[in-house]
C-alpha positions, 0 to 999 in steps of 0.5 A: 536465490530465486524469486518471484514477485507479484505486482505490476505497480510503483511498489512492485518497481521499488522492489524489484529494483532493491531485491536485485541489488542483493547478492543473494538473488540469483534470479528475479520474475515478476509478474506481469510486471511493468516497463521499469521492472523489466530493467531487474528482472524477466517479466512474465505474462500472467496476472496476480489472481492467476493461481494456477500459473504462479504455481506452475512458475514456482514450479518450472522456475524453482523459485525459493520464495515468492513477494505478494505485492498488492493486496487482492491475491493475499485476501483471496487465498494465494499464500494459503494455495501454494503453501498446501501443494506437496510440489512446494513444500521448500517454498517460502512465502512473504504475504499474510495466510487468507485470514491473516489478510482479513486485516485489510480484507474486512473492515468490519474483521479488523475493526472488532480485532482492534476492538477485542485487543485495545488498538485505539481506532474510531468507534464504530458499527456495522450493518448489512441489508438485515439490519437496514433500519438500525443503520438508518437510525445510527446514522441519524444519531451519529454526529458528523461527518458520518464515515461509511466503510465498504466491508471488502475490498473496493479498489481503494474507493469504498471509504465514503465521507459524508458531511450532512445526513442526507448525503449519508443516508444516500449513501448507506442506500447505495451501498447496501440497497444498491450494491454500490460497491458490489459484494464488497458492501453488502456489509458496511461500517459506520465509523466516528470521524477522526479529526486529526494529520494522517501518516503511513507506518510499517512493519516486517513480521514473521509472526512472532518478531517484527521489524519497524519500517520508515513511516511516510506520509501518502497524498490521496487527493488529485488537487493541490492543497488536498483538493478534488477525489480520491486516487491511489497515491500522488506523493509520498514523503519519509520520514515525516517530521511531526512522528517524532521518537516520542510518537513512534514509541507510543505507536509501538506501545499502543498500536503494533505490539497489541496488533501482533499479540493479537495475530498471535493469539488467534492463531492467524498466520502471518509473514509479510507486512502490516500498514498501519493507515494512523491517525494522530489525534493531539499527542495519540495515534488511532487507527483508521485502516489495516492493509496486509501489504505495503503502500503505494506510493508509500514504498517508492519512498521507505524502500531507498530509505532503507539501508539494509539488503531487503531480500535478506529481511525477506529471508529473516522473515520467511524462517521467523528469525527477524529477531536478528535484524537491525533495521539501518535507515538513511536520514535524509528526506525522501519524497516522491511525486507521480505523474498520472494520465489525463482524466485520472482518477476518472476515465483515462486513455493509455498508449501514450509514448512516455518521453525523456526518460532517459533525461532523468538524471540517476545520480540526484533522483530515481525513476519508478515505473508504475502503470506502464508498458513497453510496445516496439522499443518504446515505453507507453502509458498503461495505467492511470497512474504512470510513474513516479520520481523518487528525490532525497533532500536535507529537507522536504522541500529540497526533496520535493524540488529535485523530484519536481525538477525530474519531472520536468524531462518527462512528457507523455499526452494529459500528464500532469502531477501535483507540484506541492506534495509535503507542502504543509511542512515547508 
């Protein structure tokens, strides 16, 4: 087989490394890819939102099934554009239609899904510039912390927790009066705040079938110990020790069965995955998010915990006959740690050279690339998250210490990363 993957980050490395260990891939294209994607396949220079140029690939390339990665091409319509062209009729496709995406592209969408089919997630309203004042006054009755939620996409910046109702209402002011977060908070939501331990879950669907991933859990926060801003990812760990089969079962139960009946019920087309962004509150499992794609960094630890070839998942998923898959995981631990520019997740600067690269040691720990470049034989910075190392262990700290050993051969200027991921299970 032929295939294109979209992305240019960790998960799309992690991909690109498992997809090219299967016999049935013939031929990989990423795009625009990374310095490590470029070890499985060809990268090619055109961006994700690029639909016209995909097509021409899917076209030129004869590509038989294409992987979105990242989430913002899915909520703008790129599996909806190329399955309505007659030229690609034979291509197959793994990423939800533009309104099975609304999952993750509208919070308030997914909020009233989860609403009208059961799915436990925090209680909530939604408010625009139209009913300003409702908000205001919502907000002086809710209790706190007041959670704000920009309704689109906000590159992972448009959740806004508030813990005194100054702060809240300033923040309601920013976002819908001000445009904050642009068109992606004209709407904005307001969510009960859950206190609780978060975790990632995953799933494979075609639509009617599902396949249940690793479940992992993700480090948000810069600082150790959970300190300082928001980023896209620190670390990850999988499996996590507290989602016990008990938890799982309620998950499935509670959580994905009534999100896929759901999808099936509204007629949404969907071949891809669903993250499940939980939280566990006592014994039960509420849903603070949907995304439409797979985590990051997240992946960089299901994906080698995964025993099955992927692309035949992929393939199972693309015919519905995901039904036929038994999905084989490795027990061990898994535990990633990223290294990011200096000043990330503010302002950064990239063309850094990435040194000892070649010191890591393959056989104990594996290297994903995730915002980075090749310039004259040399690998450099190209992101504000640069790579990460992804360690097994027969515990979390083992896990944890190898990746941390890894990192230690890598230097590029104003590295650093956090040394204490998976630190409340030790």
């Amino acid at each position: 087989m032929r295939i294109l993957l979209l992305g240019a980050g960790g998960r799309e490395h992690a991909f690109a490394w498992k997809i090219s260990q299967s016999p049935l891939c013939e031929k990989l294209f990423i795009a625009p890819g990374n310095a490590g994607t470029s070890q499985h396949g060809i990268n090619l220079n055109f961006g994700v939102n690029d639909f016209d140029a995909i097509k021409k690939c899917c076209i030129d390339e004869k590509i038989d099934l294409v992987l979105v990665g990242p989430e913002e091409p899915l909520v703008k319509g790129i599996t909806d554009f190329l399955i309505g062209d007659p030229q690609l009729n034979d291509l197959d496709i793994i990423g939800p239609s533009k309104n099975g995406a609304q999952l993750e592209g509208s919070k308030a969408f997914a909020k009233a899904f989860m609403k009208k089919y059961q799915v436990p997630t925090a209680a909530y309203g939604e408010f625009t510039l139209e009913n300003y004042r409702d908000g205001v006054d919502y907000i002086n009755k809710h209790g706190l912390p007041v959670v704000l939620k920009a309704d689109g996409l906000a590159a992972g910046k448009g959740v806004v927790i508030c813990e005194n109702y100054i702060e809240a209402l300033a923040e309601f002011e920013l976002m819908i009066q001000r445009a904050k977060f642009g068109d992606a908070s004209k709407k904005v939501v307001i969510e009960e705040f859950l206190q609780g331990i978060e975790l990632s879950v995953f799933v494979l669907t075609d639509g009617k079938n599902y396949v249940l991933l690793p479940e992992a859990k993700d480090y948000k926060r810069v600082g150790e110990e959970d300190t300082g801003p928001n980023t896209g990812g620190m670390g990850a760990v999988s499996p996590v020790p507290f989602a016990d089969e008990v938890f799982l079962k309620n998950v499935e139960e509670k959580v994905i069965k009534p999100t896929i009946e759901g999808l099936k019920a509204e007629g949404l087309e969907y071949r891809g995955f669903i993250f499940f962004g939980l939280i566990k509150v006592g014994d039960d499992p509420y849903v603070i998010e949907y995304n439409c794609r797979m985590g990051d960094p997240e992946t960089e630890v299901v994906i080698p915990r995964l025993k099955n070839d992927f692309l035949e998942m992929l393939v199972a998923a693309s015919r519905q006959e995901l039904h036929k898959i038994k999905i084989e995981e490795d027990q061990r631990f898994a535990c990633t740690v990223m290294a990011v520019s200096g000043g990330y997740p503010g302002d950064y600067e990239k063309g850094y050279v990435i040194h000892g690269i070649d010191k890591v040691d393959t056989s104990q720990s594996i290297l994903f690339h995730a915002g980075t470049a090749s310039q004259d034989e040399k690998t450099i910075t190209n992101g504000g998250r640069v790579l990460c190392i992804t360690s097994f262990g027969n515990s979390i700290f083992e896990a944890v210490e190898t990746s941390k050993e890894a990192l230690q051969h890598i230097s590029f200027t104003g590295m650093s990363y956090r040394r204490d991921i998976g630190y409340e299970f030790e």
